[in-house]
N, C-alpha and C positions, 0 to 999 in steps of 0.2 A: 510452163516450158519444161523441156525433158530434164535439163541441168536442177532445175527447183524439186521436179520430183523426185529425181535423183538422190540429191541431199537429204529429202526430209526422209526416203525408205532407209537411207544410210543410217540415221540418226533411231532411225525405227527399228534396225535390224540393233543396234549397238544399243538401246533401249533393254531390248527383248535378252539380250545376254548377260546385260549388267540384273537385270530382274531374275533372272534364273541365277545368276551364281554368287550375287549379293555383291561384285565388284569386280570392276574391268582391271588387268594390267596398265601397269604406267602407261605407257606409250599408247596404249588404245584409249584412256580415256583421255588424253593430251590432246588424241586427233580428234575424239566428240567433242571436247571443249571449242579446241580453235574452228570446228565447225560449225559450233553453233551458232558460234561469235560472227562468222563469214556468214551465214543465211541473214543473220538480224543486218548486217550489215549492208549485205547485198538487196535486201527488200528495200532498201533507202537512197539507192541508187535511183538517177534516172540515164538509163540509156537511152545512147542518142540512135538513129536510126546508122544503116552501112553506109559509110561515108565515100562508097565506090560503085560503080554500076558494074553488073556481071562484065561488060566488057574490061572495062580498066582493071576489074581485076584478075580476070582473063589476062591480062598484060602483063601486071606484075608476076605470076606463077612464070609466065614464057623465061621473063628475066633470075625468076631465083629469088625474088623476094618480097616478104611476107607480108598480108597486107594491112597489118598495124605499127605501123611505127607507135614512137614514144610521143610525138605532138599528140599523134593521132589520140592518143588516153583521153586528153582533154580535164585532167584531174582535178577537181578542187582539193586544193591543200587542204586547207581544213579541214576536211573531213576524211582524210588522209591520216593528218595527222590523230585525230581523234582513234581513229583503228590502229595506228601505231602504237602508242598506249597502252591499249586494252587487250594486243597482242602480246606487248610485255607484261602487265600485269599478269594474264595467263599461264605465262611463261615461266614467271616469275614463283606462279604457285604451284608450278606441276614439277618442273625440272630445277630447281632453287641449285643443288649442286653442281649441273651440266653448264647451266648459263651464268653461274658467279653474281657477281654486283651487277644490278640490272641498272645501275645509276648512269654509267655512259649512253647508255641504250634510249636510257629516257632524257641524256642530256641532247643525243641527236633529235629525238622527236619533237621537241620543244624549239629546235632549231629550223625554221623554214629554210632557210636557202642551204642548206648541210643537207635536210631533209631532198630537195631536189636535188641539189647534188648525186648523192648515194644513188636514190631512186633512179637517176637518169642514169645512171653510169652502171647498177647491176642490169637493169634492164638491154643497156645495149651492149653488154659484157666486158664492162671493164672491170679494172680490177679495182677493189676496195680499199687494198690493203695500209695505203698511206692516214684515210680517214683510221679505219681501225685499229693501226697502231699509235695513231694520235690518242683515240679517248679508248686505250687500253683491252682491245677488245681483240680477237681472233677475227679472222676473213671469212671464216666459216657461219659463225653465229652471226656475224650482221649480216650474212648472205642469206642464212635461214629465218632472220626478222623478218626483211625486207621483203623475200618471197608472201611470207605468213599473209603480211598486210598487204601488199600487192594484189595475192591472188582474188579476192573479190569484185574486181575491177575486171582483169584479166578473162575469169572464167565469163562476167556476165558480156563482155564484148565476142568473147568465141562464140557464145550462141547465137550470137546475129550474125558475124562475119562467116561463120564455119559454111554456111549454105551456099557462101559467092565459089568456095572452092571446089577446082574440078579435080576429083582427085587420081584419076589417072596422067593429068596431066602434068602433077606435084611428084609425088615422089622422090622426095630429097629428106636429105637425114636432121632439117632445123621442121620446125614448123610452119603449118603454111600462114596459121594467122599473128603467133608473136615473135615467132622467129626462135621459140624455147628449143630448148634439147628435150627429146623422149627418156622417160624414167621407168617405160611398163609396153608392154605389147601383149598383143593377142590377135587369135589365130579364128577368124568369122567360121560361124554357123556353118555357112552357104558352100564356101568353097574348099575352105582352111586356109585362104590371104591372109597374110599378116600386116595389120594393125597396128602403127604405133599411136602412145599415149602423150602429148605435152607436159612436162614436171611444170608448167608454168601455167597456162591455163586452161588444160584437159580437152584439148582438142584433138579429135581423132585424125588420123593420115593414112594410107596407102602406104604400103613399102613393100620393095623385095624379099623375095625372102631368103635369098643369099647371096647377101649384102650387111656387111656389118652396117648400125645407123651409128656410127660413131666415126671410126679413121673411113669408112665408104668400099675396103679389100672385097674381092670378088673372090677371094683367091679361095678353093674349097676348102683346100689343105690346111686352111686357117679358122676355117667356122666352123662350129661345133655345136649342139645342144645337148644336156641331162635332162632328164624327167622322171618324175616320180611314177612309181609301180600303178598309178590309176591314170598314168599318159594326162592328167590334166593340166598339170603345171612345167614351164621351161625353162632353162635357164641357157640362155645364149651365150657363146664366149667367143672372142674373139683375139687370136692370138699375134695378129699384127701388133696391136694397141691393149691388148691385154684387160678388157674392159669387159663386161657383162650386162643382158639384160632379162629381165625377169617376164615371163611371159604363161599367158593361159590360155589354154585350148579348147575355146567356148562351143566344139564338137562335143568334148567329153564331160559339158556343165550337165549336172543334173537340177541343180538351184539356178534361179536370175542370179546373175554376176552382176556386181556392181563393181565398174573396175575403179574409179580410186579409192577404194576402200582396200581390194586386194593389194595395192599399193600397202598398205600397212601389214597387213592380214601374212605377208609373206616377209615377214623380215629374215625369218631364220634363214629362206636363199639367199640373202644380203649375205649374213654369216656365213654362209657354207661356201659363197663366192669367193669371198676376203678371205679368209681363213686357204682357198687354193690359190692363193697370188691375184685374182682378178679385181679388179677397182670398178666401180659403178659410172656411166658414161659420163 
């Protein structure tokens, strides 16, 4: 499937770099880690078929909303939990000072029904914060656990559900299959549409192209882009809500893009963003 080949060229290309320079930076080699750990993890999955027919979910885009709910997962805890773990341990090894005592982390994982809890509750955006300040932890780093181990579940359900959606008929600023917020965009081949990316499980979308996907302002006077001297990279901002999004212009690719990997690959517009007042959607 394209999402399988996808990871394993990712792993291929971050291969090839770590071989030529005898060692990845932290953060990149953080993200091959926890990717590897997603592919092993993901090959052990059984997905179930699209639990919608193109009409019904034809239906649901009409209404606005996306066509995986939280039942819809169908999760076995178990095995949940098992990647919960081994996401901390990772974690554990790469960012030892970012993420502190990993022992809360593993006291939730060990905990089924806390374990569903959380899960149910980042997944339909609620907030964490009452669990997290119970077993000592910030709202941030149980949101980025949770994401971690989530997302192999996530990504292998978008690649069956992503085909029900039509995407001219989507075009809203959540996604169309988890209902995620976008964290990346880009700008097609074909026409220069822009594309956004799910932070949750990489499904691609339709969208205007001015149009914040965050507060939704039309307003021009409000949106803005910078791009680097080779026009390849973007960086959206938008001054209602004050927020940013990192975007590439796969007109000006000379290499295949693999876009979550430029997800990482671009931190320093994260920096350059933050560093001018703007916050990430």
């Amino acid at each position: 499937m394209r999402e399988k080949n996808r990871d394993s060229q990712i792993l291929k290309r971050l291969g090839e770099w770590k071989q030529k320079d005898g060692t990845l930076p932290q953060l990149i080699e953080l993200y091959a880690q926890l990717l590897r750990l997603q592919v092993e993890f993901k090959s052990g999955l059984a997905v179930p078929e699209p639990h919608l027919t193109q009409e019904a979910a034809a239906g649901q885009a009409r209404q606005g909303l996306p066509l995986l709910g939280f039942d819809d997962l169908s999760i076995d805890w178990t095995l949940l939990q098992n990647h919960f773990h081994a996401v901390i341990d990772t974690l554990a090894e790469h960012v030892t000072e970012e993420l502190g005592d990993a022992q809360p982390l593993r006291n939730i994982a060990s905990n089924t029904p806390l374990v569903q809890q959380v899960v149910r509750d980042w997944y339909q955006g609620l907030p964490l914060s009452s669990v997290a300040t119970e077993q000592c932890l910030t709202e941030d780093i149980l949101s980025a656990v949770i994401q971690a181990t989530l997302r192999p579940f996530l990504v292998a359900r978008s690649e069956v559900l992503l085909t029900l959606v039509n995407q001219e008929l989507w075009r809203r600023k959540h996604c169309p299959v988890c209902g995620g917020k976008p964290d990346f965009a880009f700008l097609d081949k074909e026409r220069g549409a822009r594309w956004l990316l799910c932070s949750r499980c990489d499904a691609e979308w339709l969208f205007q192209r001015l149009e914040c996907p965050y507060c939704g302002t039309h307003e021009q006077s409000s949106l803005a882009y910078l791009t680097d001297d080779a026009e390849l990279y973007r960086l959206y901002t938008c001054e209602e809500c004050h927020s940013y999004i990192k975007a590439i212009d796969l007109r000006n690719a000379e290499a295949e893009v693999l876009l979550p990997l430029e997800r990482i690959m671009t931190v320093d517009l994260d920096r350059q963003a933050e560093e001018a007042g703007y916050r990430p959607g």
